[in-house]
DSSP file (Angstrom, degrees, kcal/mol; ACC not computed):
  #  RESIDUE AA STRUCTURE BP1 BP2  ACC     N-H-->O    O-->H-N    N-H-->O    O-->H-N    TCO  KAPPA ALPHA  PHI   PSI    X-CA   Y-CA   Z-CA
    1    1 A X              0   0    0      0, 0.0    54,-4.7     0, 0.0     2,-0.6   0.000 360.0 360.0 360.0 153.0   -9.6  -63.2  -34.8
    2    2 A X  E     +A   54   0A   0     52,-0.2     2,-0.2    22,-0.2    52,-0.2  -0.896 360.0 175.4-129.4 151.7  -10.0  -61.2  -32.1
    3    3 A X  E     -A   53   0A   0     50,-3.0    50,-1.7    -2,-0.6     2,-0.3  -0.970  16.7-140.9-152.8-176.8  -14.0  -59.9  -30.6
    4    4 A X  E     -A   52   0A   0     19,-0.4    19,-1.9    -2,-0.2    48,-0.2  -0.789   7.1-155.2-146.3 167.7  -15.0  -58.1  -27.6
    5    5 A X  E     -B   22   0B   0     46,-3.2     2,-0.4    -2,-0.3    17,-0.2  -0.639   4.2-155.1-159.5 101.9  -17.8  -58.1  -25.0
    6    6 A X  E     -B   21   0B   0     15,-1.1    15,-2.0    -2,-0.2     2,-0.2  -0.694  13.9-168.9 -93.1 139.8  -19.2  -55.4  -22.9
    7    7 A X  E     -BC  20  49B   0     42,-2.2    42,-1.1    -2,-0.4     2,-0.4  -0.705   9.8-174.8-118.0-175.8  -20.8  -56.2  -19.9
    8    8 A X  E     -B   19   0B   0     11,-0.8    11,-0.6    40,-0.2     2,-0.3  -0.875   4.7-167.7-162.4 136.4  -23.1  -54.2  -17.2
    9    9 A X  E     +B   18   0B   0     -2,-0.4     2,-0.3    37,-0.2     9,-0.2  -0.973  40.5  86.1-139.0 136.7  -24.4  -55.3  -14.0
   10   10 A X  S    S-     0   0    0      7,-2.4     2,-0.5    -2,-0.3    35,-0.1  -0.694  86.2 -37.3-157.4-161.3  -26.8  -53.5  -12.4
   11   11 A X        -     0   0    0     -2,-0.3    30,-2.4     5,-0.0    31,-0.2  -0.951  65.0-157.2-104.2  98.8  -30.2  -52.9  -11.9
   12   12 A X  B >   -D   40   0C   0      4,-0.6     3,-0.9    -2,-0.5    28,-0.3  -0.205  16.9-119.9 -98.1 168.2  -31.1  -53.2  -15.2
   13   13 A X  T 3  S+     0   0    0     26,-2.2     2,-0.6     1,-0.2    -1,-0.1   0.969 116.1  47.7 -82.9 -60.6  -34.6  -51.4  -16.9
   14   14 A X  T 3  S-     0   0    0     25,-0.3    -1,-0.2     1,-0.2     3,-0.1   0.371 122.3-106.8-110.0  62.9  -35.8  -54.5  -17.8
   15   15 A X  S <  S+     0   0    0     -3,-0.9     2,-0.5    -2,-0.6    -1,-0.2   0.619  78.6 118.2  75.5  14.8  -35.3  -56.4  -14.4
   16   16 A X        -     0   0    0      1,-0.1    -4,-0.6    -7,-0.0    -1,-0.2  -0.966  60.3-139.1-115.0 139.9  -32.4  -58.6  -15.3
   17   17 A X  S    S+     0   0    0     -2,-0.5    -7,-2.4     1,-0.2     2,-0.3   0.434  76.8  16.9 -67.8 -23.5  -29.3  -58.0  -13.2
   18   18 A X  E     +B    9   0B   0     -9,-0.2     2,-0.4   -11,-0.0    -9,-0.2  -0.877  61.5 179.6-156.1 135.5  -26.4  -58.2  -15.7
   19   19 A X  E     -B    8   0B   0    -11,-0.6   -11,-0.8    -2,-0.3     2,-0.3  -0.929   4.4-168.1-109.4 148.9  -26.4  -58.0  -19.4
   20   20 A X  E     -B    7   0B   0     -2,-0.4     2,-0.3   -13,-0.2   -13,-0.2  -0.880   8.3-155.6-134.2 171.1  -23.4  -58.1  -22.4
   21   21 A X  E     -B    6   0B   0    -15,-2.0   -15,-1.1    -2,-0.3     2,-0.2  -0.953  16.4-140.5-145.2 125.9  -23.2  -57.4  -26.1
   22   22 A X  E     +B    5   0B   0     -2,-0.3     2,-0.2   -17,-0.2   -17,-0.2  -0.680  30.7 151.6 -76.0 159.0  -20.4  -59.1  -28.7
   23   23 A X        -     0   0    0    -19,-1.9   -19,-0.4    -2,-0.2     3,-0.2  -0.912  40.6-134.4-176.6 161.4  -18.9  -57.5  -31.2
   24   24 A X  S    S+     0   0    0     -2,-0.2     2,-0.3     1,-0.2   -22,-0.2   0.506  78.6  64.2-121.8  35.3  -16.0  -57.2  -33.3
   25   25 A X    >   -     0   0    0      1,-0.1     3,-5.9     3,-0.1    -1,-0.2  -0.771  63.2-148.5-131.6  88.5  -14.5  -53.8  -33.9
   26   26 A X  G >  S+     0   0    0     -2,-0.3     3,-2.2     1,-0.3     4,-0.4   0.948  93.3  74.8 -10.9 -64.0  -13.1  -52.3  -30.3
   27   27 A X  G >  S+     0   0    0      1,-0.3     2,-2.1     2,-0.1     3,-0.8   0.948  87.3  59.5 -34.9 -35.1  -14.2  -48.5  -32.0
   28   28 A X  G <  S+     0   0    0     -3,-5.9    -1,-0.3     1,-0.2     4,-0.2   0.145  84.8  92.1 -83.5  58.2  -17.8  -49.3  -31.3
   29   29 A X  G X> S+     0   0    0     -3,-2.2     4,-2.8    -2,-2.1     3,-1.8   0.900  80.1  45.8 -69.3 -54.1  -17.0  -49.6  -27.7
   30   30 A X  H <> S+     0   0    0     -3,-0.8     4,-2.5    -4,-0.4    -2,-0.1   0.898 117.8  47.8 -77.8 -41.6  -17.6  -46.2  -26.3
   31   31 A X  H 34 S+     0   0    0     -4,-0.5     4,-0.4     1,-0.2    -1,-0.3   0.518 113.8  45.4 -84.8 -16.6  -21.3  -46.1  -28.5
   32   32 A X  H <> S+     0   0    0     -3,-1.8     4,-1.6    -4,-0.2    -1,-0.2   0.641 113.4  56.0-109.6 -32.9  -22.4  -49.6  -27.3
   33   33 A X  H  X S+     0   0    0     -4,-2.8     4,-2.4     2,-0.2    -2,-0.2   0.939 102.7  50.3 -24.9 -69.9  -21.3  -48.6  -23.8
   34   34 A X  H  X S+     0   0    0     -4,-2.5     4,-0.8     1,-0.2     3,-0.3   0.890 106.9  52.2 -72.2 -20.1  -23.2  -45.8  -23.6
   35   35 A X  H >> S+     0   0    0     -4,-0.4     3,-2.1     2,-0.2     4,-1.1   0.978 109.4  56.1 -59.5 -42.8  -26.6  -47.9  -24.8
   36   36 A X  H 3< S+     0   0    0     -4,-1.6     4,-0.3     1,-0.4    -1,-0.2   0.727 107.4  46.4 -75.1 -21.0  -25.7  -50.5  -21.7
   37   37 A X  H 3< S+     0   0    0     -4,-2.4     3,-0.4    -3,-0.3    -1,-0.4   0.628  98.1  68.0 -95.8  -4.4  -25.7  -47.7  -19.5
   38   38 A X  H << S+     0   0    0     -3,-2.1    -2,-0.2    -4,-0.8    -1,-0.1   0.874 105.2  58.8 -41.9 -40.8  -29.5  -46.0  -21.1
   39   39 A X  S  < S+     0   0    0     -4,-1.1   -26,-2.2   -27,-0.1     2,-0.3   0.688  85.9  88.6 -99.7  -8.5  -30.5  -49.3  -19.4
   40   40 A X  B     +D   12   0C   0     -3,-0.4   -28,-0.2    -4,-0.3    -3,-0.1  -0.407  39.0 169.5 -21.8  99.1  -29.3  -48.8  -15.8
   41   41 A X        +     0   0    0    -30,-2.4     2,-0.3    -2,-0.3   -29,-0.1   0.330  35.4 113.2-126.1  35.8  -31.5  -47.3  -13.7
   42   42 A X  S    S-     0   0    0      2,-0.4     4,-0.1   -31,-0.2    -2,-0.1  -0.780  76.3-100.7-108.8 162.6  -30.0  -47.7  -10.4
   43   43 A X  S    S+     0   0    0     -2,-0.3     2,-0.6     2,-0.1    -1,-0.1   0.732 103.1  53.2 -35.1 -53.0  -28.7  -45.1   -8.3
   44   44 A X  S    S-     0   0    0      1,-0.1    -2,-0.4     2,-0.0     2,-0.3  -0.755  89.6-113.9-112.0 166.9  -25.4  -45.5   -9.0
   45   45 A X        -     0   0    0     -2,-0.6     2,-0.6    -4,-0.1    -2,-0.1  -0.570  25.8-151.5-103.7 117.3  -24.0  -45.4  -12.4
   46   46 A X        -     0   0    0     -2,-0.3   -37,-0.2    -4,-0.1    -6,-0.1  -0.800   4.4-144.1-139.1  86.6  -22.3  -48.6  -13.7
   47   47 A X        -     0   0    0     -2,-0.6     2,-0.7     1,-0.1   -38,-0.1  -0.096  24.2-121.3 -42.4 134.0  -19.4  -48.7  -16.4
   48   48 A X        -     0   0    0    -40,-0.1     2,-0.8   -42,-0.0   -40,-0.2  -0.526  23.8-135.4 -57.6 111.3  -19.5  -51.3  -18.6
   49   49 A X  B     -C    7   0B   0    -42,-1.1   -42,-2.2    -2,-0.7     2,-0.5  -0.503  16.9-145.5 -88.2 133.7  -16.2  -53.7  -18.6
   50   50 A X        -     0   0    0     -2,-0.8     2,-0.3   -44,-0.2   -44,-0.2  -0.677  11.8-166.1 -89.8 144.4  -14.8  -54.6  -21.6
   51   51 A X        -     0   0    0     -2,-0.5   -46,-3.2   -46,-0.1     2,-0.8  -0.996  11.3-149.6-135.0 137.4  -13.2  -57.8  -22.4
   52   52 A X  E     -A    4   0A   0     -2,-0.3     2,-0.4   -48,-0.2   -48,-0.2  -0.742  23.3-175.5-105.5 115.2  -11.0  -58.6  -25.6
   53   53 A X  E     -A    3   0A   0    -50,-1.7   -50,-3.0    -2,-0.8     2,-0.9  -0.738  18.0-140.9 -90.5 140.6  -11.3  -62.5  -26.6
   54   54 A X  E     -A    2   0A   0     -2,-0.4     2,-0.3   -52,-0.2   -52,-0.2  -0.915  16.6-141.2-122.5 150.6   -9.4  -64.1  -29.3
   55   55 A X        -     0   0    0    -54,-4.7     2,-0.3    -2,-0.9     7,-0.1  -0.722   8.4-136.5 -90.0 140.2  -11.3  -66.4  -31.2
   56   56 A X        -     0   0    0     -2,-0.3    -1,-0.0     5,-0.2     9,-0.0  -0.688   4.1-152.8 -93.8 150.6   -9.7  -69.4  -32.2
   57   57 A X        +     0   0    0     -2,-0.3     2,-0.5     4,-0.1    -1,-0.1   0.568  64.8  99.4-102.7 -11.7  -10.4  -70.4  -35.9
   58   58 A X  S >> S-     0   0    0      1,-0.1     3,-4.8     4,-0.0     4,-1.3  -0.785  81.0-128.6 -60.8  96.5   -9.9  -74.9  -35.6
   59   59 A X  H 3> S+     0   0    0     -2,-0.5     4,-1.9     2,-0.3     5,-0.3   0.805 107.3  59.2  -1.8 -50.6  -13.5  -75.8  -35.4
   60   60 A X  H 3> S+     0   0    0      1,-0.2     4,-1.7     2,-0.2    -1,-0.3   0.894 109.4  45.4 -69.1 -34.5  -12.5  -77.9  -32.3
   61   61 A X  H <> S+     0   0    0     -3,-4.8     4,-1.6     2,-0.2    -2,-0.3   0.841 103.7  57.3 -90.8 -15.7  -11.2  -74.8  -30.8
   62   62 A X  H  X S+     0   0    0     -4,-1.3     4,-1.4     2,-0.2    -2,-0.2   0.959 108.4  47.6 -73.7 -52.2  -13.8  -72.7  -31.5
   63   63 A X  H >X S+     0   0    0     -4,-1.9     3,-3.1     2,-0.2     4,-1.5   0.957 109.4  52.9 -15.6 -89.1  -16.4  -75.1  -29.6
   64   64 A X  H 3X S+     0   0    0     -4,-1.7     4,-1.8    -5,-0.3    -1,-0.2   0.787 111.6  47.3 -45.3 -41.9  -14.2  -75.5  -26.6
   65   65 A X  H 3X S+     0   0    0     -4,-1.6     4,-3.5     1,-0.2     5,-0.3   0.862 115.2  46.0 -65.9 -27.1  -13.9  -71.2  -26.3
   66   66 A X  H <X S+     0   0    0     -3,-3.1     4,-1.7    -4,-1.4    -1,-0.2   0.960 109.5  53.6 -88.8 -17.0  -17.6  -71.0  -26.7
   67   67 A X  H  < S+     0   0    0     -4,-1.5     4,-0.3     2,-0.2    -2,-0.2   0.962 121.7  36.2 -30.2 -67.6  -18.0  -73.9  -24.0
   68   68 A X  H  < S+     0   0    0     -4,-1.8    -1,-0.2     1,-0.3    -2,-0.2   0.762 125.6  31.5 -70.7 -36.2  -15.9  -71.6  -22.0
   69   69 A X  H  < S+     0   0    0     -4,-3.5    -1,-0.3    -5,-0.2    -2,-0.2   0.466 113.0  50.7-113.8   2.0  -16.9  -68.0  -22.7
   70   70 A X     <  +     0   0    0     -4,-1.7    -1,-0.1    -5,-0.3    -2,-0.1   0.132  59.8 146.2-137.6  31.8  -20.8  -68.0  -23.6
   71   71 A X              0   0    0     -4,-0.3    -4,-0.0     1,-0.1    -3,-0.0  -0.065 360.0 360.0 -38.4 140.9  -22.4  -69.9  -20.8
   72   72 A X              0   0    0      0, 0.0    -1,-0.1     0, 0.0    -2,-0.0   0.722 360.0 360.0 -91.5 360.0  -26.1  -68.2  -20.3
């Protein structure tokens, strides 16, 4: 299975310095993009990078990727 995650770093509207969103159909990129930049309010204007994960489906592996990839 494959899911995706844009993230933003910035100066965010409410005061935290980087945010992301999952999700798992690439189409909603460009529409969940443009919400992560509503929330930018510094000067300069700050694409979201996307990143495509594949999710492993063995229980054991799925632990170890979320170990890896969803630290707070």
């Amino acid at each position: 299975m494959r899911i995706y995650r844009l993230r933003i770093i910035g100066n965010l509207a409410d005061g935290q310095p980087a945010t992301s969103v999952w999700f798992t159909r690439k189409a909603d990129a460009p529409k969940i993009a443009r919400d992560l930049r509503s929330l930018d309010v510094d000067d300069t204007p700050n694409d979201p990078d996307l990143e495509e994960f594949k999710v492993p489906s063995k229980k054991s592996d799925l632990v170890h990727f979320l170990n890896l990839n969803c630290r707070l």
